[in-house]
C-alpha positions in Angstrom: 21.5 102.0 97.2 20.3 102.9 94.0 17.8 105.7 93.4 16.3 107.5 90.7 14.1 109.8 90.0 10.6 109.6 87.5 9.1 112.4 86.1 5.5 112.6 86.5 2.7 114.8 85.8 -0.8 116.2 87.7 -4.2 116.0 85.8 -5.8 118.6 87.8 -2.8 120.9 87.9 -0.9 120.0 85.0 2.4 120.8 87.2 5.4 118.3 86.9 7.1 116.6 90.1 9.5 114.2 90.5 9.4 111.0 92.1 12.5 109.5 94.0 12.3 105.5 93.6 14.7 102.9 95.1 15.4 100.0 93.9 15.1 96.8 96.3 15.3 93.6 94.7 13.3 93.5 91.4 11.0 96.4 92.3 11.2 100.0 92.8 9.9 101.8 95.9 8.4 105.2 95.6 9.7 107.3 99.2 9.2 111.0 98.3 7.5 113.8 96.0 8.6 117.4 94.9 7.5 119.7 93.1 10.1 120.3 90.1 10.5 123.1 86.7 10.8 121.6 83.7 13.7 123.5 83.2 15.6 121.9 86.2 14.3 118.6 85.5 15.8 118.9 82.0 19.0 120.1 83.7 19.2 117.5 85.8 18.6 115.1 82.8 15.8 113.2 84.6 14.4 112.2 81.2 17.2 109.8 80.7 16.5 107.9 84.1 15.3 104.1 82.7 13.3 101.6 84.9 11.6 98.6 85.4 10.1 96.9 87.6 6.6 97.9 90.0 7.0 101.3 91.9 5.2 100.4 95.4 5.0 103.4 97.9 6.3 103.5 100.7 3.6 104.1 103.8 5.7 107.6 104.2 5.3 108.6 100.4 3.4 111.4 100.4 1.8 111.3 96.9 1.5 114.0 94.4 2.6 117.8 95.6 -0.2 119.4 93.8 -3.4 117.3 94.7 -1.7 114.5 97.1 -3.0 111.7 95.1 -0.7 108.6 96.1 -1.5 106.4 92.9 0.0 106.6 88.9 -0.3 105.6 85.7 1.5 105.3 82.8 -0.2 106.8 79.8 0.0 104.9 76.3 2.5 107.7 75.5 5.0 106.4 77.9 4.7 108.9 80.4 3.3 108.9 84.3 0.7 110.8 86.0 -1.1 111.1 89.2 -4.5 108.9 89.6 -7.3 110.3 91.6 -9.8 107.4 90.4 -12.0 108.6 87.4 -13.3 105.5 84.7 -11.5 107.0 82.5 -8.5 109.3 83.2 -6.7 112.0 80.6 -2.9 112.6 80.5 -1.3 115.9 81.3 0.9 115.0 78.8 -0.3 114.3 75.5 -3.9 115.0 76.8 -5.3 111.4 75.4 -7.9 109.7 77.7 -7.7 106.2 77.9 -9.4 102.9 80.5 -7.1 102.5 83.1 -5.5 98.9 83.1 -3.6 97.2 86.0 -0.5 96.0 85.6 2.7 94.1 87.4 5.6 96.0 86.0 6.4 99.0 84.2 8.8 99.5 81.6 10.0 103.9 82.0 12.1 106.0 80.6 12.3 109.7 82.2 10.8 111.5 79.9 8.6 108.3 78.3 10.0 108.2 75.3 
């Protein structure tokens, strides 16, 4: 099995978690959340994790840590965050807000870059 882990960030918290995906077939499954520093996420090179593909949850993934929110995005900047549903959402990261537009597959790198 191949798994990985995606770095992600909360709007309303602004606290980083981490993501554990599998891969089956051409997609990846999202199956947990955890809380994470970014000082063990850096030590645990995270940022250099690479995917592509969708990231579907699983009906046991319980969303974000910090405000449970079971949806992403991927910002312009490269990077993910939690979705709770506003018109037009911020990022955590680079604190640009944008229209929220759906797509089929993403293209990630750990840390977005």
């Amino acid at each position: 099995m191949n798994a990985k882990i995606v770095l992600c960030k909360c709007p309303r918290s602004k606290s980083l978690y981490g993501m554990r995906t599998e891969e089956r077939g051409n997609d990846w499954i999202r199956t947990w959340a955890f809380k994470i520093s970014e000082t063990s996420a850096k030590n645990e090179k995270y940022e250099r994790e690479r995917i592509s593909g969708s990231m579907m949850p699983t009906p046991e993934y319980p969303g974000c840590p910090s405000c449970g929110s079971k949806d992403i995005l991927q910002c312009s900047c490269g990077k993910m965050a939690c979705y709770y549903g506003e018109a037009e959402p911020f990022c955590p990261w680079c604190e640009r807000s944008g229209k929220v537009q759906i797509v089929d597959k993403l293209e990630f790198e750990g840390d977005g870059r």
